[in-house]
N, C-alpha and C positions, 0 to 999 in steps of 0.2 A: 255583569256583562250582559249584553239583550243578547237575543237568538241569531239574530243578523251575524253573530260576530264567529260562527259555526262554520268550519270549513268543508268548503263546499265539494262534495261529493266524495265524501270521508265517512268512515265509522261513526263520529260523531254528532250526524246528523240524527243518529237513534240513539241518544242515551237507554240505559238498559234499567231496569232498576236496580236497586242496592241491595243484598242479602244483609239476613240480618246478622250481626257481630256475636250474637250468642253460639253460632253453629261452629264459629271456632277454637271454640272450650265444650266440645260435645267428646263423647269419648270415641277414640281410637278403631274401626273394626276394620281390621287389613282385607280380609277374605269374606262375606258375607253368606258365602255358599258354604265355607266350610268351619266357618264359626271361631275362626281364629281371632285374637284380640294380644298387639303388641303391648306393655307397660314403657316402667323406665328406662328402661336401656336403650329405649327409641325417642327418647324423650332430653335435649338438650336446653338445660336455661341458664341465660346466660345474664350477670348482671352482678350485684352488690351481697347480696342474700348471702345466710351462710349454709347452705347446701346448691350456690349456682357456680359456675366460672365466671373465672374474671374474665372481661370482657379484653378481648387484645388489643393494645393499640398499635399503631404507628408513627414516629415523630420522625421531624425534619429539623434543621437550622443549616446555617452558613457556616462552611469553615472554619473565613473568618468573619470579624464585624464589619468589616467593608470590602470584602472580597464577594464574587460571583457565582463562587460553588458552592453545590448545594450538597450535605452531604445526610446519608440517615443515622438515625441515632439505635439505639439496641432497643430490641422488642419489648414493651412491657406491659403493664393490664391498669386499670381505672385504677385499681388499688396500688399501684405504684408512681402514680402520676405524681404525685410533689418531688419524688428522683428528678425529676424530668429539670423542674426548677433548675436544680444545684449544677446538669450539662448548662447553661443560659451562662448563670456564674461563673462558668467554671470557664466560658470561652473567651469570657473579658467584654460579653457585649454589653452597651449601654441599656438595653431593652430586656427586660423580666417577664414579661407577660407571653403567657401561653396562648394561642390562638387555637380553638374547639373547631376544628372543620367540621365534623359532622352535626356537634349541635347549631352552624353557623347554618350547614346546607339544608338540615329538616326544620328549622324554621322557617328556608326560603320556600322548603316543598310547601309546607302545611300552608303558605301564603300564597303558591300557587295553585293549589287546589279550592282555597277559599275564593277565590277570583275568578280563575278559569272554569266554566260547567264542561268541559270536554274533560277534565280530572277531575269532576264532583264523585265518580263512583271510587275515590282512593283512600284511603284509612289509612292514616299517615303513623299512628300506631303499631302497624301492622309492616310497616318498610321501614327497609333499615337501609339508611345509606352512610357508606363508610370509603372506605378508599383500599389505593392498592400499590405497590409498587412498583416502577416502570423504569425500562434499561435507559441510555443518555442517547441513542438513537433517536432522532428529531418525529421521525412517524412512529406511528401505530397504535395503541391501542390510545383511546381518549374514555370510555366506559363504555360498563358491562353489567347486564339486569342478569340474575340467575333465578329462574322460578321455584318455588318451595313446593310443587306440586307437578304432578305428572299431566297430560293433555284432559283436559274436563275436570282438573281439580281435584282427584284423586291420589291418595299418599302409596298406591301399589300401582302394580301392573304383571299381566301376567305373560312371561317370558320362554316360553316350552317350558318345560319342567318346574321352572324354581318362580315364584311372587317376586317381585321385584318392590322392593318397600322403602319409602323414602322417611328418614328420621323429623321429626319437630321440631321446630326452635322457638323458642322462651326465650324472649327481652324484656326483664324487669316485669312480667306479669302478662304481659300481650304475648300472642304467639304470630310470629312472623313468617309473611307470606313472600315476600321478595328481599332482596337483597341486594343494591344496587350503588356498584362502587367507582370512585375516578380515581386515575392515577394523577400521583402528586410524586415531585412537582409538573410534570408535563401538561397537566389540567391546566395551569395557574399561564403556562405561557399562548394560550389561544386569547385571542381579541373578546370582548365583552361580549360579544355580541355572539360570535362561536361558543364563547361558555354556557350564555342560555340556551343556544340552540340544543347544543350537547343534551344538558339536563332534560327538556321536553321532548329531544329522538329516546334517552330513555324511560319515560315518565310514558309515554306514546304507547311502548311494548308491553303495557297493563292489560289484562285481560278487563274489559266491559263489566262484565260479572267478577272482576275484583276476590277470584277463586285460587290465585296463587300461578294459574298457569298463565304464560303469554297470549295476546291477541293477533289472530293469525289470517291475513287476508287471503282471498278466494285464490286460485292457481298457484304456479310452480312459485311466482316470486312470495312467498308468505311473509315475509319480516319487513319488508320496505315496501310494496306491490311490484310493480315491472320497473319504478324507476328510482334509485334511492339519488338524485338530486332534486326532484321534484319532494319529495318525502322531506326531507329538509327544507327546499324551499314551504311545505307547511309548516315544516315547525317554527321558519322566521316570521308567518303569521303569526302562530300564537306568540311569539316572543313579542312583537308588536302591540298586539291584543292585551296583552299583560300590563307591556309598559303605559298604554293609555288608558288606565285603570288610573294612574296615578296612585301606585304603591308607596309603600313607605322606602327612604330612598337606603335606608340601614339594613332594609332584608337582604339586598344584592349588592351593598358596599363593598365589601372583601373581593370578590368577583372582579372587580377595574385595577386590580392588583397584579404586580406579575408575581411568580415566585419567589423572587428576589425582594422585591418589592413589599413581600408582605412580611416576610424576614427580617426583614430588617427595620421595619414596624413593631412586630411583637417580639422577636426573638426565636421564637419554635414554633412550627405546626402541628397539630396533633391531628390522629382521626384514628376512628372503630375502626378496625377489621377481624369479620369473621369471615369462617373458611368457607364453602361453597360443601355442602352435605353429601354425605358417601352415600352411595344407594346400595343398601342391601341386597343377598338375596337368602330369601327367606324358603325352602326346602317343608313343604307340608308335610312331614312326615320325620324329618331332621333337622329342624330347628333353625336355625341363623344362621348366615356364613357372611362374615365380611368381603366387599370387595367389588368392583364394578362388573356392569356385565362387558357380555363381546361388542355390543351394540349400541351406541350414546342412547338414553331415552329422556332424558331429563335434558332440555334444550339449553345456550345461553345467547342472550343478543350482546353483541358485540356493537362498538362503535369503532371505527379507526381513524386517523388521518389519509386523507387522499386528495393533495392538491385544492387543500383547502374547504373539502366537504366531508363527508363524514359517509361511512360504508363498514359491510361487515363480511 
């Protein structure tokens, strides 16, 4: 894409540079004044390995095979996925095939970041997007970024008395910096066009410097600036900007799909979900205590429905 195609008068007129990928395999020091240094037990990895979790899924199908409800299936992990199968069988539908939403969505990432230089600073290794479950109420939530990192990309903070200490996450060898989930099936029934927009309002909330914490604009409106329809009308430029790339047209196939729709295509949907990190608090003197503090410190950007735009 040329430089022309940079929205104007946006963050992304200044690409930042990149850090470099080693500095997130560097080891651990929570407190630096006080020489403190967390191990394992701050340390989550998650994935196939035989010392990791299994990774949790989520699946969907239809009731029935030509009926319109959607219903969920019982929670279970990568290591149980061929169960999953024998629910397809077991409903009588004609369709067998499992449909991978999140390996379906981080290839469309990793194809948006190859294309678009407004997400050249993203390590697509490094995010995880997964999905989440959402009540039959037509609004609300559409996705939500959770940052892995406290403001400036630090894994503490200090709280009066007690460090406040945010645990690591391990996916298959990468340690992950965001976390970035849709709900399904409510994703599936916005217009194509609303689906990309969605994915780049969260894609958007990446911190420049790609440090784990959110990027946050000058005054009181930090997360949209003063106008979250304007912020969405950028992001229908970059969705624009994208599509006249002339991408491959199988990275965003799934996407023209409704829920129902895709249902009844493959049979099931699946996606990763992990949980959103408990923040410690860590007592210099007494050791670890589970449990949040009084005060949110760890941010989440939300998307919602509102009359056909998107807000948080």
């Amino acid at each position: 894409m040329s430089a022309d195609r940079r929205l104007p008068g946006s963050r992304f007129e200044h690409p930042s540079s990149q850090p470099s990928v080693e500095w997130a395999r560097a080891e651990c020091v929570i407190a630096p004044s006080h020489n403190l240094t967390l191990h394992e037990e701050l340390d989550y990895y998650w994935g196939d390995g035989p010392n990791c979790r299994p990774v949790p899924l989520r699946a969907w199908r239809l009731a029935e095979p030509q009926g319109n409800r959607i219903i969920n299936l019982p929670c279970r992990s990568r290591r149980e996925e061929p169960a999953t199968q024998s629910h397809v069988e077991a409903s009588g539908s004609a369709r067998t095939t499992v449909f991978d939403f999140t390996a379906a969505m981080t290839e469309l990432v990793a194809d948006l970041v190859a294309r678009l230089p407004e997400f050249s600073h993203i390590r697509v290794q490094q995010l995880h997007v997964g999905v989440t479950r959402c009540g039959r109420r037509p609004g609300g939530l559409l996705g939500r970024i959770t940052p892995l990192r406290f403001p400036g990309g630090t894994l503490y903070r200090r709280c009066g008395a007690w460090q406040l200490v945010l645990p690591r996450y391990w996916l298959r060898g990468w340690e992950l910096l965001y976390l970035i989930a849709f709900p399904l099936p409510r994703f599936f029934d916005l217009p194509f066009e609303e689906k990309m927009i969605t994915i780049m309002h969260e894609l958007s909330h990446i911190s420049p410097q790609f440090d784990g914490d959110l990027y946050r604009h000058s005054g009181r409106y930090c997360w949209h600036s003063r106008s979250k329809k304007a912020y969405d009308r950028r992001m229908a430029l970059l969705v624009r900007a994208y599509l006249q790339t002339r991408p491959d047209e199988s990275k965003f196939a799934f996407l023209r799909f409704s829920g129902r729709e895709l249902l009844q295509r493959y049979g099931v949907v699946v996606g990763e979900w992990l949980p959103a990190p408990r923040i410690l608090r860590l007592a210099l003197d007494k050791g670890i205590s589970m449990g949040a503090p009084e005060s949110p410190c760890l941010p989440q950007s939300t998307t919602e429905h509102q009359g056909g735009l998107h807000g948080c």
